[in-house]
GUVEXBA-304118 format. One record per residue (C-alpha): residue in one letter; z, y, x. Coordinates in steps of 0.05 Angstrom, whole numbers, plus 32768, in hexadecimal, padded with zeros to 4 digits. Each point is the difference from the previous one (the first is absolute). Layout:
<rs>
> residuo_c3_c2_c1
> a_Z_Y_X
...
</rs>
This chain:
<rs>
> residuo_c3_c2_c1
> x_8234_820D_80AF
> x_7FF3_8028_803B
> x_803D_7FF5_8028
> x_8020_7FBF_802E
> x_8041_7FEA_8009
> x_8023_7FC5_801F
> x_8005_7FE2_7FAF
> x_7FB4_800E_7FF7
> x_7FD2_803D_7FDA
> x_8032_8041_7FE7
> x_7FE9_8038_7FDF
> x_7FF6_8046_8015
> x_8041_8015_7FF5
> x_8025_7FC8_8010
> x_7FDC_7FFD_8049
> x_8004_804C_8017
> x_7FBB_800A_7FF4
> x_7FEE_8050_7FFA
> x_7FB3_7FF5_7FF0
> x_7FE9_7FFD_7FB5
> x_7FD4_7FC4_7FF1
> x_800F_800B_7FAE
> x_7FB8_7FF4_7FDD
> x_7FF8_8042_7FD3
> x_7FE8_7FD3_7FD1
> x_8032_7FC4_7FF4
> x_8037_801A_8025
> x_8005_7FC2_8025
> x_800E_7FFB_804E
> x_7FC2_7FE5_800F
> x_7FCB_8008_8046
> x_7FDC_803B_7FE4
> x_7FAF_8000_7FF7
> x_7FE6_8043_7FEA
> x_8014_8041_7FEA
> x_8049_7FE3_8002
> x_7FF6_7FCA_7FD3
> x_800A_7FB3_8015
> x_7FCF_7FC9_8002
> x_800D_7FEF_7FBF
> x_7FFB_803F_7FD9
> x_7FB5_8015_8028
> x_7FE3_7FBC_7FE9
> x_8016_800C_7FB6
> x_7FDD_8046_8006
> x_7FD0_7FE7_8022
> x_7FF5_7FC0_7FC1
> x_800D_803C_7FC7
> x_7FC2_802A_801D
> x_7FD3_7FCB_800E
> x_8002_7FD8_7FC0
> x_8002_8041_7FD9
> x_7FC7_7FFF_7FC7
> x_7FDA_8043_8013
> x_7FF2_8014_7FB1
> x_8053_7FF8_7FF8
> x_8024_8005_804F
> x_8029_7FC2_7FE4
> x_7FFA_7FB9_8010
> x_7FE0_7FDA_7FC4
> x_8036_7FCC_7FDE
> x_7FD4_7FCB_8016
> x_8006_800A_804D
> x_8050_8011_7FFC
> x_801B_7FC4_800A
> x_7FC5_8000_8041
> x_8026_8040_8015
> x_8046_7FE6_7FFA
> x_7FEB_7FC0_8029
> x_7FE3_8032_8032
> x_8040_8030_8006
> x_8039_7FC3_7FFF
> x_7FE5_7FDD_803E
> x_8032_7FF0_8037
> x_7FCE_801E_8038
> x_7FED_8048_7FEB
> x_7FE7_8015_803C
> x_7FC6_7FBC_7FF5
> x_7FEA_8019_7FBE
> x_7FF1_804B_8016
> x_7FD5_7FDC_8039
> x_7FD9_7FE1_7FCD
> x_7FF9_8034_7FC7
> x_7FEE_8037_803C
> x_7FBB_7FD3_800B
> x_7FC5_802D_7FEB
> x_7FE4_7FC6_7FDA
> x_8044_7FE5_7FD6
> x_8001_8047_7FEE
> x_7FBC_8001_7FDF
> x_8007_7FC7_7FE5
> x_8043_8006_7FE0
> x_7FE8_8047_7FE2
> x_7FC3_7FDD_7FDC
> x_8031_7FCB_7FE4
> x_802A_803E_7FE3
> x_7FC2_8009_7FCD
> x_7FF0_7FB2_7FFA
> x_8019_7FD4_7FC5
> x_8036_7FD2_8022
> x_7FDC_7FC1_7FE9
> x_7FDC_7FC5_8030
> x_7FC7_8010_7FD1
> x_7FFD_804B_801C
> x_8011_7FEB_8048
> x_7FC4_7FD0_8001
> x_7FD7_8034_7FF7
> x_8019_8024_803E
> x_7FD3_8000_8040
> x_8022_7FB9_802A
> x_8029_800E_802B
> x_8042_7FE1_802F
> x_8027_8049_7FE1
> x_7FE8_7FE5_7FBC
> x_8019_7FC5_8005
> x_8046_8014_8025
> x_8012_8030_7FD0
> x_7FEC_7FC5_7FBC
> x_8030_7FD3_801F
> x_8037_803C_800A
> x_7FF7_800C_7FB3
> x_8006_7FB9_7FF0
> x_8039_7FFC_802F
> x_8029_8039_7FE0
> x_7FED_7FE6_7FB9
> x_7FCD_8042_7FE7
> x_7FBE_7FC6_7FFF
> x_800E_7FB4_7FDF
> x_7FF4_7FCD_8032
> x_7FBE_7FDF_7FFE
> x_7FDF_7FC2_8029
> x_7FD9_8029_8036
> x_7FDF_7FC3_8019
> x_7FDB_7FF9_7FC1
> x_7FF6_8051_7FFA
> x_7FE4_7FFB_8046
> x_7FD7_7FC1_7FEF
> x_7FE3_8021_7FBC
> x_7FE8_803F_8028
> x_7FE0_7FD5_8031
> x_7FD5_7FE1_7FCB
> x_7FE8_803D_7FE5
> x_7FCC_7FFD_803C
> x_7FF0_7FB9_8005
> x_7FCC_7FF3_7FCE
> x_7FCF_803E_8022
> x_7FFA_7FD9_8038
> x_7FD3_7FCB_7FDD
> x_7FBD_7FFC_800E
> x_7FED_7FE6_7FBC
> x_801D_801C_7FC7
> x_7FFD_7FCD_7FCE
> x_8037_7FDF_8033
> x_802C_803A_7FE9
> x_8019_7FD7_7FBD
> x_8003_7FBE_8025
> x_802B_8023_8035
> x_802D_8023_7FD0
> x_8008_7FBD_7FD8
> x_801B_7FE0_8040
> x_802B_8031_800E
> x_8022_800E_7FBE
> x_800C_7FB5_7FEE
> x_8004_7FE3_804A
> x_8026_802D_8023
> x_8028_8040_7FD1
> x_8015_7FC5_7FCA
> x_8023_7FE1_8030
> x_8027_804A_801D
> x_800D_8016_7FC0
> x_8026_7FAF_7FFD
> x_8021_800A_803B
> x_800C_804C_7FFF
> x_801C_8026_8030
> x_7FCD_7FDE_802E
> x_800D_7FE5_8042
> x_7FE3_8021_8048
> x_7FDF_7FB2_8007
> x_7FDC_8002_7FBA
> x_7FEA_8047_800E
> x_7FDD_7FF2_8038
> x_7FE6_7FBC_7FF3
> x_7FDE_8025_7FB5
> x_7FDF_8038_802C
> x_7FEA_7FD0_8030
> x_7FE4_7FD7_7FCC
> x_7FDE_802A_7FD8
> x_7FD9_801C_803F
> x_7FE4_7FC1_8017
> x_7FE8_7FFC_7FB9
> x_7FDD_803F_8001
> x_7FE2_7FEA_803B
> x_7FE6_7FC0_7FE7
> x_7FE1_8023_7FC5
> x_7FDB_8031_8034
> x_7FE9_7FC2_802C
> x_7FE7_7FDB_7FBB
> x_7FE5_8037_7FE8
> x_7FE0_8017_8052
> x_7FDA_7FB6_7FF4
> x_7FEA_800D_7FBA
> x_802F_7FCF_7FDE
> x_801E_8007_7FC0
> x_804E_7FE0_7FFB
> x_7FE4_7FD5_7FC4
> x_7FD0_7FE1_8031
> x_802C_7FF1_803F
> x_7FF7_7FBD_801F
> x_801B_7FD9_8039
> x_7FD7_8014_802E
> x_8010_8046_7FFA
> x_804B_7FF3_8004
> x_7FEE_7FDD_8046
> x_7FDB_8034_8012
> x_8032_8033_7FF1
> x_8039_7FD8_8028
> x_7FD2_7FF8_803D
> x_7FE7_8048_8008
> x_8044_8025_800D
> x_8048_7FFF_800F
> x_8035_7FC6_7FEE
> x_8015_803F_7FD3
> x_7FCA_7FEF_7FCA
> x_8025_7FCA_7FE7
> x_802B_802C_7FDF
> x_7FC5_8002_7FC6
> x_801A_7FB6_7FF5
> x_802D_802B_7FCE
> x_7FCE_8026_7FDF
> x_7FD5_7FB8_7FF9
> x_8042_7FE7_7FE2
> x_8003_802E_7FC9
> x_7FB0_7FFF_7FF4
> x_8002_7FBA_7FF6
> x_8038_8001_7FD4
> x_7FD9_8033_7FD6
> x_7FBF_7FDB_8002
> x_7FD8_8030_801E
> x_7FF0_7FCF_803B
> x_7FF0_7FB3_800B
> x_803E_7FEB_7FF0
> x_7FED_7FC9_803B
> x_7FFB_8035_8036
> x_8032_7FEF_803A
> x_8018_8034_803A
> x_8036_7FF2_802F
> x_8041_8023_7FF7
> x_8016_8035_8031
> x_803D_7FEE_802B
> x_801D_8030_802D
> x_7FF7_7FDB_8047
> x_802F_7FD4_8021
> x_803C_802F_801A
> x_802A_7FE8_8039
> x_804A_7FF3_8006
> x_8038_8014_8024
> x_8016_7FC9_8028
> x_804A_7FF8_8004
> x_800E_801C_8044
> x_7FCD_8041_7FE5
> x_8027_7FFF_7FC9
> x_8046_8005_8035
> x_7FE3_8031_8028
> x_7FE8_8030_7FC8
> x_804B_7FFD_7FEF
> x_801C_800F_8043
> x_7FC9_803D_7FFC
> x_8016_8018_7FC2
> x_8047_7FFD_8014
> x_7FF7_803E_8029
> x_802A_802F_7FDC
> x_7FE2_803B_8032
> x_7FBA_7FEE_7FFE
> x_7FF8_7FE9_7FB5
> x_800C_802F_7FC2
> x_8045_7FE2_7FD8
> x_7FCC_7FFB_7FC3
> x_7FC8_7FDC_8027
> x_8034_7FCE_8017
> x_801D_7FF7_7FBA
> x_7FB7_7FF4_7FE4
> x_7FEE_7FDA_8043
> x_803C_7FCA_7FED
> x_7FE8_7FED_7FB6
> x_7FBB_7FFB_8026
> x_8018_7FCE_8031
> x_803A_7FDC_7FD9
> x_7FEA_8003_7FB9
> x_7FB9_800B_8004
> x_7FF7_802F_7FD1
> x_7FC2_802C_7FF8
> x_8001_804B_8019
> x_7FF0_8012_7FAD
> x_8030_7FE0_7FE8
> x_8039_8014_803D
> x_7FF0_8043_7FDF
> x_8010_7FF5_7FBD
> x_8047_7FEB_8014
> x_803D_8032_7FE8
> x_8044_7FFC_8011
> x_800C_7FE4_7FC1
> x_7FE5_7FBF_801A
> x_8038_7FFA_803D
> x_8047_7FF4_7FFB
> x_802D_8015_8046
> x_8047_7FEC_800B
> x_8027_7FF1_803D
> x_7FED_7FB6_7FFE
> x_7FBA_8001_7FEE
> x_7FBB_8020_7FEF
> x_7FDD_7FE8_7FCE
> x_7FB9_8018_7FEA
> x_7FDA_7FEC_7FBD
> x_7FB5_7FF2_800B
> x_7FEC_7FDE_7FC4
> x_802A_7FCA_7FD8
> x_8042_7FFE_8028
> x_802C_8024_8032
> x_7FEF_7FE4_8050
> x_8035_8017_803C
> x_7FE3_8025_8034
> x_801A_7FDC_803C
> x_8022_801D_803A
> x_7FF8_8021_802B
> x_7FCE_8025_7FC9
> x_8031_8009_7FCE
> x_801F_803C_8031
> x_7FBE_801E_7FFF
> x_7FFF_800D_7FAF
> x_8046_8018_8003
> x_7FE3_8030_8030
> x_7FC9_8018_7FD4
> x_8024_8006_7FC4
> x_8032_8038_801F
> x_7FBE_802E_8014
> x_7FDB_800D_7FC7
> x_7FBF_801E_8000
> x_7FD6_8039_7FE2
> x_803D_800F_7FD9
> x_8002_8050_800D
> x_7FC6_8013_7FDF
> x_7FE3_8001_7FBF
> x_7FD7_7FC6_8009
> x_8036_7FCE_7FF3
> x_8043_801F_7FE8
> x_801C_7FBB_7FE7
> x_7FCF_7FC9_801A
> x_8019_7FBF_8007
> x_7FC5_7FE8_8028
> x_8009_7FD6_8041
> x_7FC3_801B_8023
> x_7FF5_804A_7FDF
> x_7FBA_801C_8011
> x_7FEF_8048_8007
> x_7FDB_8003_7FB6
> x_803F_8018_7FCB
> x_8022_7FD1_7FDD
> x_7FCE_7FC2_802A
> x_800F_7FC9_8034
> x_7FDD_800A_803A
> x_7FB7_7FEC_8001
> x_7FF7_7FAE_8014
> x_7FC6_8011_802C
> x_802C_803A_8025
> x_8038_7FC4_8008
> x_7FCF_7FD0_8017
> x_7FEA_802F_8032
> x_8041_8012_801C
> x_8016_7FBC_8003
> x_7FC4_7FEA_8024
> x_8015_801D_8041
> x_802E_7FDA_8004
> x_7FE7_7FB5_7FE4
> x_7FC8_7FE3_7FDF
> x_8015_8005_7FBB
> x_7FD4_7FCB_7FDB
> x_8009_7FD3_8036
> x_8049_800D_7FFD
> x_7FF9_7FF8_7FBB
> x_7FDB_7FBC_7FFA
> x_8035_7FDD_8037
> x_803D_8010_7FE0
> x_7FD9_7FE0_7FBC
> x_7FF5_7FBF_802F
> x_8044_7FFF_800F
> x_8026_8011_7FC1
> x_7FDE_7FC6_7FDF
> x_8028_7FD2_8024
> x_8045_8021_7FEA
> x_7FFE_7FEE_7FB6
> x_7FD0_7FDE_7FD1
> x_7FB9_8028_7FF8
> x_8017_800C_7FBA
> x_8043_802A_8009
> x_7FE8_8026_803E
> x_7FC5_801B_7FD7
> x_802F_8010_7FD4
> x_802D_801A_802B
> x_7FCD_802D_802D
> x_7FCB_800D_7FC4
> x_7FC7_7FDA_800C
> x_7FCD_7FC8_7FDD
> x_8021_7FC3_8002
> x_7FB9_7FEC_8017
> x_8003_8035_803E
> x_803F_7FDF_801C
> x_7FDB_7FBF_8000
> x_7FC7_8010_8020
> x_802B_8011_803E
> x_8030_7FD0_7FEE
> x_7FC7_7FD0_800E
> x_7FE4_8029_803A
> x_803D_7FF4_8028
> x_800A_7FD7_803A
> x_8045_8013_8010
> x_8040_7FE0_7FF9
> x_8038_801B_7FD3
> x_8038_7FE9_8042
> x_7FCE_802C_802C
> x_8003_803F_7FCE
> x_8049_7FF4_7FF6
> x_800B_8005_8058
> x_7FCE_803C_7FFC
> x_8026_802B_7FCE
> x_8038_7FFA_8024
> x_7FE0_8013_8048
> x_7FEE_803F_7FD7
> x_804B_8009_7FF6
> x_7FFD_7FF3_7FB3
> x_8014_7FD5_7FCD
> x_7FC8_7FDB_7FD4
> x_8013_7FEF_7FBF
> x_8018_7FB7_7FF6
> x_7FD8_7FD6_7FCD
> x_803F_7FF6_7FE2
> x_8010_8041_7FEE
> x_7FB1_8011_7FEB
> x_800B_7FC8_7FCE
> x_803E_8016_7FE6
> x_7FED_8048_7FF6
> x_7FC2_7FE6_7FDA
> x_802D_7FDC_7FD1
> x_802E_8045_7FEE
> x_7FCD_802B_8003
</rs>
């Protein structure tokens, strides 16, 4: 409403106001746009035209529930920014004569539009949801095997890859970010094992000792990684079964000491220089020590606010978040983000990402929250300390890790529990007694 009194916004009429701001469209008091019409009514033009089929001038039934997405956001005056861009217009005009099927989108040139506007038709319900993680992963492979030198590696590489590594997706399906990456990463050391047997004239069948050592000695720390591939050769029997390469570890990361760990807190406690959703993210870093992928994943399902207490499930059970952080998540949930667009009409997402209908990108977290602290570090001190708050066994429950993670830190640890216990509360927070660890693992 355009006009302001003493009790808030009045109408037209009601506020004196000589100066017609009626959209010929709607009818609706609105800021007008164009040609008299309001925000909303040029965007809904504006959607009609450019998902019109050109054989028909109507939109196809397939993309209509894409167009109704499009014309009901809150922010109308965001979505005509984005459909005016010369290239979302192309693009949307060749999907007007495209089947509206993954199949017929994979066969689209790649691109970040491509992908935007599959994940605003999954999000508004015109594609089925799939596991793009494995999509992304099965295009991927489509190139692999033309990088071997020798092709009679092609159906030893193949083999590996269908039983070793898409078996165990297709068990776990939708996939995990970690999995992903560790398959690609996998299966690219192989290839390049195959191309340094096959560089030296030596057939898999014939590998020996020798050449393993050889291999380990002549490059990066990084060609351990064919330890996997050697796994599932053995296993097969198309090596020595007695063949022997070290497993690849990721190297020794440091810790946060405790008064690291304090300070990164005090940092992140700077409302003005730290993003409200960096510092929410920055606190299940530092108190839980959670990993950035799985911060993601978290919706608001998984926390409960009332005036006493905030409680947030990570894995098997409910933990408080301590004061003075508990403020904080009251904080974030009354400004919700990415709401006015089409990209997430109802998401229940803590940490919404730009891509429709997604969290936000780990690595894009990480990022962010590394200006701030060192976020494995962060990560791996809170661990040291937590394992001192309840048995190994219930905070791995309670935090969603290996029972045998928590024990390697467990054991790492020189600290005392009485010196954690003094430090939490230098921070301004409350740890969580053993007590009350215990007896949430016993309702839980």
């Amino acid at each position: 409403m355009p006009g302001v009194s003493a009790d808030g916004p009045t109408c037209r009429n009601c506020s004196g106001i000589t100066l017609n701001v009626d959209c010929v469209r709607c009818g609706k008091e609105d800021e007008l746009y164009s040609g008299g019409r309001c925000w909303r009514c040029t965007l809904s033009d504006l959607v009609d035209e450019t998902l019109a089929h050109p054989a028909t001038g109507t939109i196809p039934p397939s993309l209509t529930p894409l167009a109704a997405g499009l014309k009901q956001m809150e922010r109308a005056n965001s979505g005509l920014t984005w459909l005016r861009q010369p290239h979302v217009q192309t693009f949307l005009r060749t999907l007007t004569c495209t089947p509206t099927t993954h199949e017929a989108l994979d066969q689209l040139p790649p691109s970040a539009t491509l992908d935007y506007v599959r994940a605003l038709l999954v999000e508004h319900c015109a594609l089925p949801r799939r596991d793009e993680y494995l999509a992304t992963f099965n295009r991927w492979l489509t190139g692999v095997p033309d990088r071997l030198l020798n092709h009679d590696d092609r159906d030893i590489l193949l083999r590996y890859v269908r039983w070793d590594h898409l078996r165990k997706m297709h068990q776990e399906a939708p996939i995990s970010r970690g999995m992903f990456l560790r398959s690609k990463q996998s299966i690219t050391v192989g290839v390049e094992f195959l191309n340094w047997l096959a560089e030296r004239k030596v057939d898999l069948q014939d590998l020996s000792q020798s050449d393993l050592d050889d291999w380990v000695a002549g490059g990066k720390t990084t060609r351990l990684v064919a330890d996997r591939f050697l796994n599932w050769a053995r296993r097969s029997r198309l090596v020595n079964t007695d063949l022997k390469m070290a497993r690849h570890r990721r190297g020794t990361a440091s810790r946060m000491s405790l008064a690291e760990q304090r300070q990164a807190n005090a940092d992140l406690s700077d409302a003005d220089a730290v993003d409200l959703r960096d510092r929410a993210a920055g606190v299940l870093v530092l108190v839980f020590g959670q990993r950035v992928e799985d911060i993601v994943r978290l919706t608001w399902s998984d926390v409960t606010i009332t005036r006493e207490s905030v409680t947030i499930r990570l894995a098997g059970m409910s933990l408080p978040i301590p004061s003075p952080f508990d403020d904080l998540w009251r904080q974030l949930r009354q400004t919700p983000r990415h709401q006015q667009t089409a990209a997430h009409p109802n998401s229940t997402w803590i940490f919404p990402g730009q891509k429709p209908g997604q969290p936000v990108n780990p690595d894009h977290l990480a990022n962010r929250l590394r200006q701030h602290l060192q976020v494995r570090a962060a990560r791996l001190g809170a661990l040291n300390e937590l394992t001192k708050l309840a048995p190994v066994t219930i905070a791995a429950e309670a935090l969603g890790y290996a029972t045998t993670t928590l024990e390697r830190h467990s054991v790492d640890s020189g600290a005392t529990y009485a010196r954690y216990i003094a430090t939490v509360k230098a921070m301004g927070g409350a740890p969580l007694p053993r007590e009350a660890a215990a007896g949430s693992h016993k309702t839980s």
